[in-house]
N, C-alpha and C positions, 0 to 999 in steps of 0.2 A: 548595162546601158550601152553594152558595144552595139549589138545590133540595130538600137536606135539612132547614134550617130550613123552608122553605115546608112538608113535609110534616108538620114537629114542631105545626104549631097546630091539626091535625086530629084527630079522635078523642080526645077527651083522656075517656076513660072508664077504669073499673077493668079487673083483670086478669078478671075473670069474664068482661065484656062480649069485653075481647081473647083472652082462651083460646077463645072459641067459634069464633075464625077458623083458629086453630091445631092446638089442643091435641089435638081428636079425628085430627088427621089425624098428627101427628107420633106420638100414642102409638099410633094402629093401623098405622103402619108398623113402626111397633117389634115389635111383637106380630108381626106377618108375619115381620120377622127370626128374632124366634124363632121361631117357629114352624117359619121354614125350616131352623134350626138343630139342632130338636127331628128333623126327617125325616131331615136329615145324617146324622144322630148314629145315628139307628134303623135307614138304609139301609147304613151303614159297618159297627154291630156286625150286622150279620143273615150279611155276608160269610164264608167259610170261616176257619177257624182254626188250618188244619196239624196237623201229630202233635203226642204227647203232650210232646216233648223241646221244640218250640219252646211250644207252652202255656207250660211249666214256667219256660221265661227268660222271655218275653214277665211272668207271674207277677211273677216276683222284680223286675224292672226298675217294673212297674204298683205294687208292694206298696211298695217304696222312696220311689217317687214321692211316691207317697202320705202316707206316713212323716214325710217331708221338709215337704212342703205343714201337715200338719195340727199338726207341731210349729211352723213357723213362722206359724198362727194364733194358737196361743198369744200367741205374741210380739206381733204384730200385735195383738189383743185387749188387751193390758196400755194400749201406746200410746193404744189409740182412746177407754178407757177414761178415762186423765190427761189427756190434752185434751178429751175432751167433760166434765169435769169443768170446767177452765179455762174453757170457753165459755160455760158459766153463770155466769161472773164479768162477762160482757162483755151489751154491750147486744143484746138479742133472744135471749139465747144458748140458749133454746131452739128457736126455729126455726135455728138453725145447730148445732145437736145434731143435729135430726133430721136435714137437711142433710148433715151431714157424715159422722152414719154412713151414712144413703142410699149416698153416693159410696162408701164402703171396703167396703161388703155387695157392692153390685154387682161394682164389683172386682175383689174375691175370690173373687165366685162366677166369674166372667170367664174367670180365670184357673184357676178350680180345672175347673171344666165343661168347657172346654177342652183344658187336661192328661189328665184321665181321658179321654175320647174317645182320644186322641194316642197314649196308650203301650195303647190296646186296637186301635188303627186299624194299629201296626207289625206286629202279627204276621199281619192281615191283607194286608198290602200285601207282607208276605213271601211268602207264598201265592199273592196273586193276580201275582206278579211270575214263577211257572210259567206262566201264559202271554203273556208279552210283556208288552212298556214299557208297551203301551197300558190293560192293563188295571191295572196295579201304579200306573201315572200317573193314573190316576182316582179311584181307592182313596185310595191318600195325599191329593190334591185335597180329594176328599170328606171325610175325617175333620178337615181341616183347616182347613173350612169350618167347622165347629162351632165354633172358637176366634171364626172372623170375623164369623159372622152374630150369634153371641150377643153380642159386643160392641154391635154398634149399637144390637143388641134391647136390653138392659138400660140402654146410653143414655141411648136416647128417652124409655121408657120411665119411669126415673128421673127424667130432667128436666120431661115431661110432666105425671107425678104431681106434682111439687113445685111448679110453674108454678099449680097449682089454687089455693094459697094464700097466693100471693102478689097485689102490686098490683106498679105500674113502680115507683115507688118504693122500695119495699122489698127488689126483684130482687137487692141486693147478697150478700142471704142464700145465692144459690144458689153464692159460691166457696166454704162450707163446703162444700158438695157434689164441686167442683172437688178438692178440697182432701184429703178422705174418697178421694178415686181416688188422687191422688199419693201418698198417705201408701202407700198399701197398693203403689203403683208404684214405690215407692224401696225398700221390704223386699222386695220381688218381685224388680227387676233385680238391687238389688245380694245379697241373700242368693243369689239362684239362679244369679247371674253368678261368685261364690265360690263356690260349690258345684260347679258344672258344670267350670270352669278347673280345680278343684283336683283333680279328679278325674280330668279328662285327661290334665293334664300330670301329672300322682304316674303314671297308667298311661300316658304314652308312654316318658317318661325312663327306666324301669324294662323295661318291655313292648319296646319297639324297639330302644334302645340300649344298653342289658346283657344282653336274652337272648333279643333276635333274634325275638322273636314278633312275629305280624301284628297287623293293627290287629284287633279285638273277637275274640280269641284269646279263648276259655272260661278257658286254664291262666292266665292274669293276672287275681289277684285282685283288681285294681281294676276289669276289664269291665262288671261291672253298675253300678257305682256309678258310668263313665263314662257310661252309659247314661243311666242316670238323670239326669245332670247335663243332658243336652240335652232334654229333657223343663221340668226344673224352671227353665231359664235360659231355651230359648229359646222354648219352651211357654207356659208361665205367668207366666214374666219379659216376653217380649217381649209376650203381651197385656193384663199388669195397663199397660204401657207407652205401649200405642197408645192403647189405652180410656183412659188417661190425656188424650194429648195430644187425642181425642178430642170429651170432654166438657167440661173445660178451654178447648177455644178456643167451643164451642157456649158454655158460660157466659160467656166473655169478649165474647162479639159480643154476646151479649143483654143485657151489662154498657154495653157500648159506645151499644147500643141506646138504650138506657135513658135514659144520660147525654146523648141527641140533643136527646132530648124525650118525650112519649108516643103517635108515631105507631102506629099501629097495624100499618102493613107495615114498617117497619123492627124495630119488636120480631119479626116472627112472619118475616119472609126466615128466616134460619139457618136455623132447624127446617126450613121448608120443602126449603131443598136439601138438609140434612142426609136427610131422606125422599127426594128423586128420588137421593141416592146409593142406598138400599136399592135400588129398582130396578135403577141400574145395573148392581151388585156380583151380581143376582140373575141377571142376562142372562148376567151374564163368564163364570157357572158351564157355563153350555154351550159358550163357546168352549176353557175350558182341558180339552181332550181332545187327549192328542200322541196325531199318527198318526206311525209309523216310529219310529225309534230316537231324533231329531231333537225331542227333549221341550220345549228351550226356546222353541221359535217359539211354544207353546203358550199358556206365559206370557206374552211379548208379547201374543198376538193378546186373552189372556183381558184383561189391562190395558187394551188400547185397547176394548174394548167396553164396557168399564165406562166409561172418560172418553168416548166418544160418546154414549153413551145418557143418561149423567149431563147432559150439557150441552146433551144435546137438550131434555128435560125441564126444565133451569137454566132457557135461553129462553122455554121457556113461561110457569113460572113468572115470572120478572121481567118480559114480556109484560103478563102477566094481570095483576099488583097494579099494571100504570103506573109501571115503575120508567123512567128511560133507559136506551135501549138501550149506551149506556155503562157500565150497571151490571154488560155480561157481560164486559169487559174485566178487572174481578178474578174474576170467576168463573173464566174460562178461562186467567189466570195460576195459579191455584191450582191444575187440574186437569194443566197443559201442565208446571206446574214436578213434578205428580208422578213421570209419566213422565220429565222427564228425568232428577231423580235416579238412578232407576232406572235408567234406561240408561248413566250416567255411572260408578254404580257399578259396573255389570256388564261394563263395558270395564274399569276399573284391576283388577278382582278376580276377573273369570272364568275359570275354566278354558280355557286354551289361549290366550287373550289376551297381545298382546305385552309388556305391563307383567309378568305373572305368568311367562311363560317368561325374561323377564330376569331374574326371581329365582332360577330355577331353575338358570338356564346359570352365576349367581353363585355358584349355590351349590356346584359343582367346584371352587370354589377354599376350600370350608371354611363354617366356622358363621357364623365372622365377618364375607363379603362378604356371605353371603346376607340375616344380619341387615341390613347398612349400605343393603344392594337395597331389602328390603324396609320398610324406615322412610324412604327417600326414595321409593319409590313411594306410600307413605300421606301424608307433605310436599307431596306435587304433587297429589293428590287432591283438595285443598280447595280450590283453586281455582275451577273451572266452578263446585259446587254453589253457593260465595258469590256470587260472580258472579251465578248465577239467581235464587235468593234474593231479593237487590238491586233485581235486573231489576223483578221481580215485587210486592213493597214499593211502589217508586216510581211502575208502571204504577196497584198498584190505590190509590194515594193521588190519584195523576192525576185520576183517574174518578171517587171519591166520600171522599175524604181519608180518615181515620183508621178508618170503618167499612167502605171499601174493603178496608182490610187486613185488617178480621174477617172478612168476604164472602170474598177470597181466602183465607185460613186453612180456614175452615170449608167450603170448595169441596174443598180438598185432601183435608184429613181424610175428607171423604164418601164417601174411596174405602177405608176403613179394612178394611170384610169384604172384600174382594178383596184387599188386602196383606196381610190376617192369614192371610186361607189360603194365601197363598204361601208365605208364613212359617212358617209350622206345617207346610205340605210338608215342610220342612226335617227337624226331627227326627223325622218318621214315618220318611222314608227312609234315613236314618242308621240308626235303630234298626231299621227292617226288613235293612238291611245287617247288621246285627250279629249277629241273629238266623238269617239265611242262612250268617255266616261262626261261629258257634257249634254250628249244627246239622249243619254240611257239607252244606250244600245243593246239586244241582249245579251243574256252571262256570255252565252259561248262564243256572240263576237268579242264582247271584251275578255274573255281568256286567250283568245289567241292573240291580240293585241298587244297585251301584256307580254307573252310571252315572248313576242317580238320587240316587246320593248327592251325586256331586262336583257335580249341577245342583241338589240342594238346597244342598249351602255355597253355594253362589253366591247362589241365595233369599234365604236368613236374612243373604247381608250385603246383595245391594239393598234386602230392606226396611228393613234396620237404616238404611242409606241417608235412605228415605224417612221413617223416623220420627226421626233426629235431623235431619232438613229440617224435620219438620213440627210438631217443639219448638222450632226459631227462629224461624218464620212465629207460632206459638203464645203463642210468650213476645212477640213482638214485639205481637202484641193485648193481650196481659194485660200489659205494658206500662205500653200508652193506657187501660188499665183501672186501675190500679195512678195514674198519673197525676190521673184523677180523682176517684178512692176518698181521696187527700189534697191535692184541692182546687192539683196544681200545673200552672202555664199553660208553663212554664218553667225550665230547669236551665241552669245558669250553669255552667261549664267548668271558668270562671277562679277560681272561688268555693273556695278550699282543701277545707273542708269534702265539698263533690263529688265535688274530686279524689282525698281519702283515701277514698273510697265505693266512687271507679273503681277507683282500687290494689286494694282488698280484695276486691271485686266479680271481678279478672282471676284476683289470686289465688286466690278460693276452688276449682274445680274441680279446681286442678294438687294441693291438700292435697288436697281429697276422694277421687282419684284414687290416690294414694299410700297411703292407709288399702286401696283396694281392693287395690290390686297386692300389697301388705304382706302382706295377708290372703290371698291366690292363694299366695302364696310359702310361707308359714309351715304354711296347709294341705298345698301338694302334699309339702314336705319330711315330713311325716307320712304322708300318703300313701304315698309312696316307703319309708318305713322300713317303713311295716307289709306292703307288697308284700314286700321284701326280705325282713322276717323270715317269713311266711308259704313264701318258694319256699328258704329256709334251713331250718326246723324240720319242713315238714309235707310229708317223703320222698313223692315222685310227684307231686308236681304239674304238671312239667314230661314225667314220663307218659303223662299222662293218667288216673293211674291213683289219685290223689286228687282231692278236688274241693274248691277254696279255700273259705274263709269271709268270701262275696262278703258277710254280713250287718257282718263285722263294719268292715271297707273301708265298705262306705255310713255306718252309725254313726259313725265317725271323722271323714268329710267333712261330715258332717249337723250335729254337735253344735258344731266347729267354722265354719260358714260361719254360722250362726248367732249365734254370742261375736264375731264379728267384724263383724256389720253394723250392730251398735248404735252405734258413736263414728261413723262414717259418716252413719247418721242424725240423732244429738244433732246435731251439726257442720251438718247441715242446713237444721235449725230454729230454731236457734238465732241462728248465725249473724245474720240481718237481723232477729230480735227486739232483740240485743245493740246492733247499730248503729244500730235505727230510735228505740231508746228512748235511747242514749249522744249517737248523732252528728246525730239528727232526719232528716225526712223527706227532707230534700235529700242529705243523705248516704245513704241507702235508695236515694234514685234515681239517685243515681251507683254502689253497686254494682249494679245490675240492669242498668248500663250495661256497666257492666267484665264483668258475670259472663254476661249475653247472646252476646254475641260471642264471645270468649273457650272459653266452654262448645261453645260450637255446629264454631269450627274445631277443637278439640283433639277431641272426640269421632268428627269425621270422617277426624282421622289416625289416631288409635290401632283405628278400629272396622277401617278401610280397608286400612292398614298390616297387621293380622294377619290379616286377609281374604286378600290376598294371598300373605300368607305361607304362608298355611295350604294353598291355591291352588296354589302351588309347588311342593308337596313331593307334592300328588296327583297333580301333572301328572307329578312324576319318579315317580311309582307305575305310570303306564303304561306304563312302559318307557324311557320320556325317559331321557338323557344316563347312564346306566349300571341304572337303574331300583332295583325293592325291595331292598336291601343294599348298594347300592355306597355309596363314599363321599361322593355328592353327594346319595344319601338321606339320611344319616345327619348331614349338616350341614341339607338340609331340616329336620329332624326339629327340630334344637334351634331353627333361626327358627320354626317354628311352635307351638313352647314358647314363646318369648318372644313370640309374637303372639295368643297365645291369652287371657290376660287382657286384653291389649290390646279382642281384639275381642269379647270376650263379656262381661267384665267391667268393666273402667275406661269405655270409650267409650260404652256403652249406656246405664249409669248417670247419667250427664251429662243423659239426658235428661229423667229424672226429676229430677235438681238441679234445672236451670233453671225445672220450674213447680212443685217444693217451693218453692222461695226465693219466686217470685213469688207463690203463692197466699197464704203464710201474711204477706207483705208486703200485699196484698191484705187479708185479713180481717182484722189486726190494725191495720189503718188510723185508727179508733176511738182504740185505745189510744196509738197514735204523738204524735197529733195532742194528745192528753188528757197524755199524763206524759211526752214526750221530755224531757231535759235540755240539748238543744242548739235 
């Protein structure tokens, strides 16, 4: 840490003087993200659009979305409202007003700009999926690039702006901002995480196992409202998400920063490689182009270009401000630990992988082995990732202690446009599959559809992957952030006090979890009843020769995923308000201890475990071990009901816990220290 103090006694000027080293260059990279986002978005909608029958679905899936999104601003709007209320009670509380809505505006737009792209980009990628992988695998790429680039872009951007008016001093203001993202990232995953599960499973339970229809069969009235559900879950759930973890660790390093001293290259690093990530993310887009049927090498290749280029750039910069060259040891943990998430998750949960055919071969023996397969291959799962983690923690503390760890954080996240649009691949190609199998498109567009389908589940779970990795690198900054926001050098174990902090801290995730699952269940049972009574009352639907009332299916799932996200939330916030002001600070920091770790392995079983599962039952869709209708489908069918909350809803959510509890532990620091009772 010597050479960090030696740098703390330099520069000791205001944020004006220091923004001029920074500030234009992180907010015009940002502006380039968008801007590249803005061309995504313009070169995806200009694409073909199919006959009038796929418009029409493409339509009602786009209209729901929508529906969905603009009712749950509502909601989102009341909260942002009663807190930024609250924050006027507290000291500076209007610069952390502005702050914080900054953070939930961006957000939202994040995620809403994203989504609309998404569900307009399926019906293209249905289309361009007429002539080969290659062109359908660009298409999807493309539209899902808008989710990724505008991420960074709004950002930068955001933190840039705010960085104007502030001093080092007063930088603590920016985790209302932090904080503005999670609030909107915990209504996002978990409303869109209910919604999406409960719509699935209401239409497989129903759709596969009582009346034998295919997967996005038109005659199952729950089809659009599954539809929709991967849009609003993994769309705009998974980017209010990342944009989360995001901005969040960039506010936490420049927190970290702060607390060093007021060098001038240690406040302005982050941004900086947060900007050579834009670059890199901008280069990856020309490697992800599959040639041949062989689409994942694509992904690879596109990932590793973005960590070369990123790290080429790192070098330079850490070079150029005179850091040690030991300062690229947590750079290149952070960028090395992203890939191998990914790839770690994309062995236990890919398609045709040994772990996922054990599920499968399980599954000839019933629902039951399959499930028991598939919940110990999510149990083993967590392994490597904690493991690298660790690795990576210890190395970048090695190298420049506690701000090593925000340098590595913030290295990883930098790769966020390149993991969003892999991610957002996901539900394009799902929904371009559906629309294929709704329209009767021919075999060989719906074989390549498929094909992009079963390599997009596998997408949406490595990134999931990398973003609960890169909520425990995250929380692990906001931490050390969190640490000296209440003035603590040290946490005692053996201290009771702590220890009731860590209990509660382990337990919170496994209740907050259980509200979600609760909520999956109680939806899809509604779901199911109203499927049933639809193919009961309304003669031909099974036909063809009526056409369900897919509006009133989305409404049911809508208005319910919505009544259920609130105690989730409250439970959230509350939660380490109650202990920081009953049990004092040292009990706050003992549960962020229990609820770190804790959070971080159980989100990696349940995300991984229904990954897998889900993984299983496509693989026996190919023909594998009796194929569509036999009996080892039909026991696939029910593990990946039960894995389906798991991996869209309970596990992903987690991520957002972890820096909900931290940030509002964070900004309410002030008031801890001022009225605890303990």
């Amino acid at each position: 840490m010597s050479n960090l103090r030696h740098e703390d006694v330099q520069d000791r000027r205001g944020v004006k003087q220091i923004s001029m080293l920074f500030y234009y260059y992180s907010l015009a990279f940002g502006v380039v993200a968008l801007a590249f986002s803005a061309v995504a978005a313009y070169v995806t909608l200009s694409k073909e659009t199919g006959n009038k029958k796929m418009q029409e679905i493409s339509e009602a899936v786009r209209s729901g979305s929508s529906a969905y999104l603009n009712r749950q601003a509502m909601t989102i709007g009341a909260f942002v409202v009663i807190l930024s209320l609250a924050f006027l009670l507290l000291q500076n509380g209007t610069q952390i007003d502005i702050a914080f809505i900054t953070g939930a505006v961006t957000s939202y737009l994040t995620a809403y700009l994203g989504m609309n792209v998404a569900v307009r980009a399926n019906i293209r990628t249905a289309k361009a999926a007429e002539k080969g992988v290659k062109n359908a695998f660009y298409t999807a790429i493309l539209g899902g690039s808008v989710t990724g680039f505008a991420a960074i872009g709004f950002g930068l951007i955001g933190l840039s702006l705010l960085l104007q008016y502030l001093t080092i001093s007063n930088v603590t203001i920016l985790i209302g901002f932090g904080f503005g993202a999670s609030l909107v990232s915990l209504f996002a995953r978990v409303g869109g995480g209910i919604y999406t599960k409960s719509a699935d499973v209401g239409a497989d339970l129903v759709g596969k196992t009582e009346l034998n229809l295919p997967e996005d069969d038109p005659r199952n009235p729950a089809v659009i409202a599954d539809n929709v559900g991967d849009n609003v879950g993994d769309c705009a759930g998974m980017a209010a998400d990342v944009y989360e973890s995001y901005v969040v660790t960039l506010v936490a390093a420049l927190l970290i920063a702060a607390g060093l001293g007021t060098s001038v290259k240690l406040f302005s690093y982050p941004l900086y490689l947060a900007s050579a990530g834009v670059i890199g993310s901008i280069v990856s887009m020309y490697f992800l182009q599959a040639k041949g049927r062989d689409a994942t090498k694509a992904l690879y290749k596109g990932i590793s270009a973005a960590i070369i280029v990123t790290a080429i750039f790192d070098f330079l910069i850490t070079t150029h401000l005179g850091f040690p060259i030991t300062y690229m040891l947590p750079v290149l943990s952070g960028l090395l630990l992203a890939i191998l998430l990914f790839a770690i998750t994309d062995y236990y949960t890919g398609s045709g992988k040994k772990p996922v055919v054990k599920i499968a071969e399980a599954a000839r023996g019933g629902g039951g082995t399959d499930v028991i397969m598939g919940l110990s291959t999510g149990l083993r799962t967590t392994f490597f990732p904690v493991i690298f983690v660790v690795i990576a923690i210890l190395v970048s503390f090695a190298a420049a202690g506690v701000y090593g760890i925000a340098i590595a954080a913030t290295a990883m996240l930098s790769l966020t446009a390149t993991i969003l649009t892999i991610d957002s691949f996901g539900p394009i190609t799902d929904n371009a599959g559906g629309i294929a199998e709704m329209t009767n498109m021919p075999p060989e567009v719906r074989r390549v559809t498929d094909n992009l389908d079963a390599l997009g589940n596998t997408t949406k779970a490595t990134t999931k992957g990398f973003a609960i990795g890169g909520a425990a690198v995250s929380a692990t900054t906001l931490f050390v952030a969190f640490a000296g926001a209440l003035h603590i050098t040290s946490i005692d174990a053996l201290n009771p006090i702590v220890t009731a902090g860590i209990f509660i801290g382990a337990l919170l995730p496994f209740i907050f979890s259980s509200f979600l699952m609760e909520a999956v269940g109680k939806t899809a049972q509604l779901m199911v009843e109203e499927v049933r009574r639809q193919v009961r009352t309304m003669k031909g639907i099974l036909t063809g020769k009526t056409k369900p009332d897919y509006a009133r299916a989305v409404d049911i799932v809508t208005v319910n995923a919505l009544k259920a996200l609130i105690v989730p939330e409250v439970l959230a916030i509350l939660t380490p308000i109650v202990v920081g002001l009953v049990l004092g600070k040292e009990a706050l920091g003992g549960l962020l201890i229990g609820m770190i770790p804790s959070s971080f392995v159980l989100a990696l079983f349940m995300a991984n475990a229904g990954a897998a599962m889900d993984n299983a039952k496509k693989y026996i869709e190919t023909g594998k071990f009796g194929g569509k209708g036999s009996d080892a489908h039909k026991a696939a069918v029910v593990g990946d009901t039960v894995g389906d909350p798991l991996k869209d809803t309970a596990g992903p959510a987690l991520n957002s816990l972890i820096k909900v509890v931290s940030t509002v532990s964070i900004l309410l620091a002030p008031v801890f220290l001022a009225y605890a009772l303990i």
